[in-house]
C-alpha positions in Angstrom: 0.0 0.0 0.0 1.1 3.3 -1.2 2.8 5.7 1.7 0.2 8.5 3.0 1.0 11.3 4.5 -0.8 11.6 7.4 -0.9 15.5 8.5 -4.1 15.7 11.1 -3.1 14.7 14.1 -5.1 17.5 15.9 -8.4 14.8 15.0 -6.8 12.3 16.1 -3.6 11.0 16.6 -1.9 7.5 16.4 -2.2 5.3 19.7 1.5 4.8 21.3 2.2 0.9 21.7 2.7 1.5 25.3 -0.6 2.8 25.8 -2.1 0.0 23.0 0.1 -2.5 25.5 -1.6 -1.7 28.8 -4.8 -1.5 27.0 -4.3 -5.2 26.0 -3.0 -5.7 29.7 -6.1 -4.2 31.5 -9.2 -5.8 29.2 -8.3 -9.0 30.5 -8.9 -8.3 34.0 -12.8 -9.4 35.2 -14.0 -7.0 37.9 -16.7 -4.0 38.0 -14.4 -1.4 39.3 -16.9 -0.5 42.1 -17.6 -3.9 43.2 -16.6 -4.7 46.9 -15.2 -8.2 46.3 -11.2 -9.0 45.2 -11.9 -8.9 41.4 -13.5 -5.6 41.8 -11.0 -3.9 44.3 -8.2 -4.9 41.9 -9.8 -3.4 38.6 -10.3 -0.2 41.2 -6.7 -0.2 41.9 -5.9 0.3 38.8 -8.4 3.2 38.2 -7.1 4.9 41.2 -3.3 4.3 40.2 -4.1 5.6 36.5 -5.5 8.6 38.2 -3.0 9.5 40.7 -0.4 9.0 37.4 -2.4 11.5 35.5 -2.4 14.0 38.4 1.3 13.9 39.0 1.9 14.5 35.6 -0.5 17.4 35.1 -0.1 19.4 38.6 -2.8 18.2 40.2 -4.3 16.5 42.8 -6.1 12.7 42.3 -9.5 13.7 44.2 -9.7 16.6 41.3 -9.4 14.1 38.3 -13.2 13.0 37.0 -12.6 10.6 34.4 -15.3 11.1 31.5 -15.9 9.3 28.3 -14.0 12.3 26.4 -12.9 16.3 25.7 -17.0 16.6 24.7 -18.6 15.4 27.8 -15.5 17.3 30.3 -16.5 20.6 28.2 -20.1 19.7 28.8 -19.8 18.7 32.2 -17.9 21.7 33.1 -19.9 24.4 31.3 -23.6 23.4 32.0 -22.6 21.8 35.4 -20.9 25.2 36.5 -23.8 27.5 35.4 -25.9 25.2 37.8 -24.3 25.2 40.3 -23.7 29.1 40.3 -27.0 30.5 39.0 -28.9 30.1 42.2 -26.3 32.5 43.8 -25.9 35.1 41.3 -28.5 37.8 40.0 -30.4 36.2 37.1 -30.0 36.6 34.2 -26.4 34.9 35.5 -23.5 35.9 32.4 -21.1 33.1 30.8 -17.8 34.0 29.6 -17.1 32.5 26.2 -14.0 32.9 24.0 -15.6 33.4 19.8 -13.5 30.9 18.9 -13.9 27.8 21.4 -14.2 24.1 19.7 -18.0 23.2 19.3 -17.8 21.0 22.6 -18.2 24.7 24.5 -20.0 26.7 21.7 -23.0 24.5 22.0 -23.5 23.7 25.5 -23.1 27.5 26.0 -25.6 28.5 23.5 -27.9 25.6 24.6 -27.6 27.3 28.1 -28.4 30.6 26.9 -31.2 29.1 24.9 -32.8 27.0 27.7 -31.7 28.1 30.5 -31.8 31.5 30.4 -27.9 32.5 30.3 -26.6 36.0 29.1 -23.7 35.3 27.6 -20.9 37.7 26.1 -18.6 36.5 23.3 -14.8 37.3 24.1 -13.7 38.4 20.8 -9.9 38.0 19.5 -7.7 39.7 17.7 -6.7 38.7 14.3 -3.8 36.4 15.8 -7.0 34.5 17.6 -6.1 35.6 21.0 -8.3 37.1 23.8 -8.3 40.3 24.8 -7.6 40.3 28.8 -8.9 43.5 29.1 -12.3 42.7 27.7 -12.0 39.8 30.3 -10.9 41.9 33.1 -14.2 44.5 32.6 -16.9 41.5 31.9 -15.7 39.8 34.9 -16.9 43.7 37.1 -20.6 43.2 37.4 -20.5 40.5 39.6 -23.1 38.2 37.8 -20.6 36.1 35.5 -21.3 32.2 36.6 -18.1 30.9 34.4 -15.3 31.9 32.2 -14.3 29.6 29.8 -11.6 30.0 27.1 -9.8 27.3 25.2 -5.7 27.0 26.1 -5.1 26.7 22.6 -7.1 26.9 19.5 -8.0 23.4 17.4 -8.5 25.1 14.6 -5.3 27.8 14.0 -3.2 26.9 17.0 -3.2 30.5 18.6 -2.3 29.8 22.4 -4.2 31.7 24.8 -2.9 33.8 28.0 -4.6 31.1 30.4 -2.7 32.1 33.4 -3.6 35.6 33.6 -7.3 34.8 33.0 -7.3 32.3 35.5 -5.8 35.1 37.5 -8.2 37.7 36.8 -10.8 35.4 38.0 -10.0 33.7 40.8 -9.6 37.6 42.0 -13.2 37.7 40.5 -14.7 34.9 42.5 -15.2 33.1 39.3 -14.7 29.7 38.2 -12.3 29.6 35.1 -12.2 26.8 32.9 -10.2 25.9 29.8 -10.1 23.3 27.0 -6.6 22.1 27.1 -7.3 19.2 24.4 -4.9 20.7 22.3 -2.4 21.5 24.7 -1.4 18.6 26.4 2.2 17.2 25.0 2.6 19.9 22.5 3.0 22.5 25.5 3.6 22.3 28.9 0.5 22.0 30.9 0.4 22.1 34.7 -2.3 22.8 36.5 -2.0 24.1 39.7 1.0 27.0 38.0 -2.2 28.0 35.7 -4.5 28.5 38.3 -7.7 27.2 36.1 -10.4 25.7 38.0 -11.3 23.4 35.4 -9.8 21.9 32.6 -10.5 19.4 29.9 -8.0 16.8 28.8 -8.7 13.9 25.9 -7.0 10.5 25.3 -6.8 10.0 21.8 -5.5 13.4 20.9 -2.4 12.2 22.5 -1.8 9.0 21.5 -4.3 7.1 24.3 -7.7 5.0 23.2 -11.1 6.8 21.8 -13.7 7.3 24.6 -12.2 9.2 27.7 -11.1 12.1 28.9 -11.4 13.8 31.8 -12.0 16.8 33.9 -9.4 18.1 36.4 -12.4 20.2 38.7 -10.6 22.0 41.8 -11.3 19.9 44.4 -12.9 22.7 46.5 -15.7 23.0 43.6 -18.8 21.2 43.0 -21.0 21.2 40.1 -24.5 20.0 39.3 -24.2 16.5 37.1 -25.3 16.2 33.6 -25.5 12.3 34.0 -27.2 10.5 37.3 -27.1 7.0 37.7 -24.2 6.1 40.1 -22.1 9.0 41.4 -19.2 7.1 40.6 -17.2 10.4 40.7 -17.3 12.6 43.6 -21.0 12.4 42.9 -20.8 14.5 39.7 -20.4 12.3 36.8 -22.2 8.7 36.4 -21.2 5.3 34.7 -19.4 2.0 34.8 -15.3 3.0 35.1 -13.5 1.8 31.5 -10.7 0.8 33.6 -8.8 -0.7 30.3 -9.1 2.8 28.8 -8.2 4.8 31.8 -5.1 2.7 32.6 -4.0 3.1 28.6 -4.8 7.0 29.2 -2.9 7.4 31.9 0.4 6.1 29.8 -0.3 8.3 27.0 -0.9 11.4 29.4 2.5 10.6 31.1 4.4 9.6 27.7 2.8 12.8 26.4 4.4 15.4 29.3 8.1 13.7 29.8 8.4 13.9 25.9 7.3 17.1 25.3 10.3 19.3 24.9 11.4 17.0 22.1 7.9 16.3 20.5 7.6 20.3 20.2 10.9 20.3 19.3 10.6 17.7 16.8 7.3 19.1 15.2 7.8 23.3 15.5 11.0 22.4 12.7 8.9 20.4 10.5 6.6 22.9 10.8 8.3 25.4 10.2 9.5 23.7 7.1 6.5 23.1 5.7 5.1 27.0 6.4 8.7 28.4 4.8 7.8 25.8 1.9 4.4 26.8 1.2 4.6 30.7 1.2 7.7 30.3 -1.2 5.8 27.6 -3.7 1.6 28.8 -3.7 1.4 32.5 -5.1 -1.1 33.9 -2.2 -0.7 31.7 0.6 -1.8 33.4 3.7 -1.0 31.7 7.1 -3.6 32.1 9.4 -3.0 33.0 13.1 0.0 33.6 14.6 3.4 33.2 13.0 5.9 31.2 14.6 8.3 32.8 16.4 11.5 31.6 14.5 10.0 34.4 11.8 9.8 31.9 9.0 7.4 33.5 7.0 7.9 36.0 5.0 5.4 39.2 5.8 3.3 39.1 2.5 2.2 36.0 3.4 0.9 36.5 6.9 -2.0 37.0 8.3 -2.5 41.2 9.5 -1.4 41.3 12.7 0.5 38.2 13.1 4.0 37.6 14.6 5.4 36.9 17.6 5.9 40.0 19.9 2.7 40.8 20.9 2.9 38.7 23.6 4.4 40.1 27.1 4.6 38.5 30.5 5.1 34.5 31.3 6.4 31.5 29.6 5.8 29.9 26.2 3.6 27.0 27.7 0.5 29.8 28.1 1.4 31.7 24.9 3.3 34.5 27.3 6.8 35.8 27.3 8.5 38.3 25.1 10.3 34.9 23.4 7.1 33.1 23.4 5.8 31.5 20.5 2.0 31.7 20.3 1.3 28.6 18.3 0.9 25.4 18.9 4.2 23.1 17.7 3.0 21.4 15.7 -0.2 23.7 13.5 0.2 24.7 10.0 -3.3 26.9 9.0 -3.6 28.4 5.7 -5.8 29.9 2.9 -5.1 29.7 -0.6 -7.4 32.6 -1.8 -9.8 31.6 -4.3 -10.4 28.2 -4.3 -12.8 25.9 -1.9 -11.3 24.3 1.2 -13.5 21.3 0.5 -11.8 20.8 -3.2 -8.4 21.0 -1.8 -9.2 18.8 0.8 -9.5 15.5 -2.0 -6.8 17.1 -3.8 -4.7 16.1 -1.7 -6.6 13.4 -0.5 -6.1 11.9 -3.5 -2.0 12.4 -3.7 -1.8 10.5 -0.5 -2.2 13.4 1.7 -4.7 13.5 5.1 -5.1 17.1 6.1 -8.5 19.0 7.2 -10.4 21.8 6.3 -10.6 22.7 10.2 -12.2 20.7 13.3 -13.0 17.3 12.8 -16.0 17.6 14.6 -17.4 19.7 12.1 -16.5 17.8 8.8 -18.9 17.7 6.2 -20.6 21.0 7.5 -20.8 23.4 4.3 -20.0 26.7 6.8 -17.0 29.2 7.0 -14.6 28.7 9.9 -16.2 30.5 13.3 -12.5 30.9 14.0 -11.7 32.7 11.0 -14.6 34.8 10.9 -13.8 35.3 14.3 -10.4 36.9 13.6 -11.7 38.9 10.8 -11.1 36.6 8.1 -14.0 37.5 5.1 -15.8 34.7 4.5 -14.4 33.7 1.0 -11.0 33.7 2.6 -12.1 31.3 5.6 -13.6 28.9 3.1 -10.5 28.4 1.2 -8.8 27.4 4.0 -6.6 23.7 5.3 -5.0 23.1 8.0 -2.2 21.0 8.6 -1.0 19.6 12.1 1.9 17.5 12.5 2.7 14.8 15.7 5.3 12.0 16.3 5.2 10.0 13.4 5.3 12.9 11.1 8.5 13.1 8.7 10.5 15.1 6.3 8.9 13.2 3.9 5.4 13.9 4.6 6.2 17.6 4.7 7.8 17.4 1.3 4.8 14.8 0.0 2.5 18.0 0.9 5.4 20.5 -0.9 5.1 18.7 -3.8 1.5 18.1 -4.2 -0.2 21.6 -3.1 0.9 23.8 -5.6 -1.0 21.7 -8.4 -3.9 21.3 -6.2 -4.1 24.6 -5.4 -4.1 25.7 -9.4 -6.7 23.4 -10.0 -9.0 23.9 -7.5 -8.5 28.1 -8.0 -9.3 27.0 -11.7 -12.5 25.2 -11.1 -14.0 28.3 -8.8 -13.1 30.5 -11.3 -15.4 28.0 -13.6 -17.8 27.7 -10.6 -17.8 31.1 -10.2 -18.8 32.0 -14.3 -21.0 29.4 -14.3 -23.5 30.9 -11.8 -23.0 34.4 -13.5 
């Protein structure tokens, strides 16, 4: 079978044979995890090791890891089950803080609250790098009625890494819960918990080389929130269901494989990618990079995005997208549009030269709509169409950045040449 080149890891990413290993390890064991009897204790044990693992690794505390069936249900959990638990207190209509360019796993249950349950919520809009302003955040977070803030640590869609700590800051001296998406920045960036100060964040398995189906929410241990599932209170009474003590125990091993290799993952990935954006801006007439650019300045001005680059950042270290020498992308993103053509007909372009990239968030595939991101960052619609994105992880090589070299340039002609067709066509 013909090599692919596999550029999406930020779907999904492959599963490490260590991980794969204990998986296989774990299934055979018989036991309900909260049974009282031997088989049952023993499957616990390994639940409660797995989670005390994941808590060393990510500066945190084991009674403050809820282990969920993925990055959807912790953003769920943590955005409906914190407006619950806060609304009572707070002068209703109670606000939600929201970030315009959050993966659909915090868009929804945010507009679902607003639509059902009454929530005012205020958009945090971003600049055209994608990041927040804190000042916005700092003057919502005044009237005293917000219930949550929640912005992503790093974008899925353009990478843009997000000043966590100093909005975690600016609302724990708020008296507001602050959570954050960190799907996307566990192993490319270092994550610790407790030096961000967030009161909840959402971590996923199979972005990082674990098994599909969990995830988990690290919830400060002094917090409560109202469940979205009953049937159980397997976990500290606020999330429901039978422990996968296989996929947990597999997790746990990809989380810990994921934060002692990350210097040399990023390491590994920021110079492919920064291969492959140097490549494309010299080959594809019009290439814009989207978001920012990376801080090794590979990319020439014309074909960056207004107001990218590097030195807008001030303050605290690259692992929250702050520091003078910070870079604020994720390692491993490559985000571009190729002005005039469809995303959708690049897409299987390249799809059929052997190449797996994405038009943006896997979970919204197939949906004929511009980018929310884009538009978010003042991208024109047109522009945010013709968009791919390209993210990189462990098994990518030189040769898949080169496979991508070589076929774009073509697939970017043709697919300019057949809007141009579309485009006479329906005048």
């Amino acid at each position: 079978m013909k090599h692919r080149a596999y550029l999406d890891h930020a779907a999904t990413t492959p599963m490490l044979p260590a991980a794969r290993s204990r998986w296989l390890q774990v299934s055979e064991f018989v036991g309900n995890p909260s049974s009282l009897h031997t088989a049952g204790r023993s499957v616990r044990q390994v639940v409660e090791e797995a989670r005390e693992s994941i808590a060393a690794d990510l500066g945190s505390r084991p009674s403050a890891i809820i282990f969920t069936s993925g990055g959807t249900e912790s953003d769920n959990l943590a955005v409906k089950g914190l407006f619950w638990q806060r609304q009572p207190r707070l002068e209703t209509p109670a606000r939600v803080l929201a970030s315009s360019i959050e993966h659909h796993a915090v868009l929804d249950p945010v507009e679902w609250l607003a639509s059902h349950e009454g929530a005012k919520v205020e958009w945090l809009g971003v600049d055209a790098q994608g990041r927040v302003s804190l000042d916005q955040v700092a003057e919502a977070l005044r009237t005293g009625d917000v219930a949550l803030c929640t912005v992503m640590w790093a974008n899925n869609e353009v990478g843009t890494i997000e000043p966590v700590r100093r909005i975690a800051e600016l609302c724990r001296e708020a008296g507001v819960p602050f959570h954050t998406d960190a799907v996307q920045a566990v192993g490319q960036v270092p994550v610790n918990v407790a030096e961000v100060g967030a009161h909840a964040v959402t971590i996923s398995s199979h972005k990082i080389g674990g098994p599909f189906g969990v995830g988990a929410l690290i919830l400060d241990p002094a917090l409560t929130l109202t469940p979205i599932l009953h049937g159980g209170g397997q976990e500290r009474d606020i999330r429901s269901g039978t422990f996968d003590a296989a996929a947990i125990a597999s997790f746990a091993v990809a989380v810990h494989h994921a934060v002692i290799e990350q210097p040399a993952h990023a390491a590994h990935v920021r110079e492919l990618r920064d291969r492959l954006v140097s490549a494309i801006l010299e080959s594809v007439p019009g290439a814009i990079l989207n978001g920012p650019a990376p801080a090794s300045g590979v990319s020439p001005a014309s074909g960056v995005s207004p107001a990218s680059g590097a030195s807008a950042a001030s303050g605290a270290s690259p692992a929250t997208g702050e520091g003078p020498d910070a870079d604020l992308r994720l390692p491993g993103n490559a985000h571009f549009s190729f002005p005039g053509c469809e995303g959708d007909a690049l897409l299987m372009l390249l799809d059929a030269a052997g190449i797996d990239c994405s038009t943006g968030s896997a979970c919204t595939a197939g949906i004929p709509e511009p980018s929310h991101v884009l538009l978010a960052m003042g991208v024109d619609e047109p522009t945010a169409r013709a968009s791919l994105r390209f993210s990189l992880g462990r098994s990518t090589t030189q040769d898949d950045v080169e496979a991508v070299v070589r076929a774009l340039p073509a697939a970017v002609e043709r697919a300019a040449r057949a809007g141009k067709l579309t485009a006479r066509a329906r005048s």
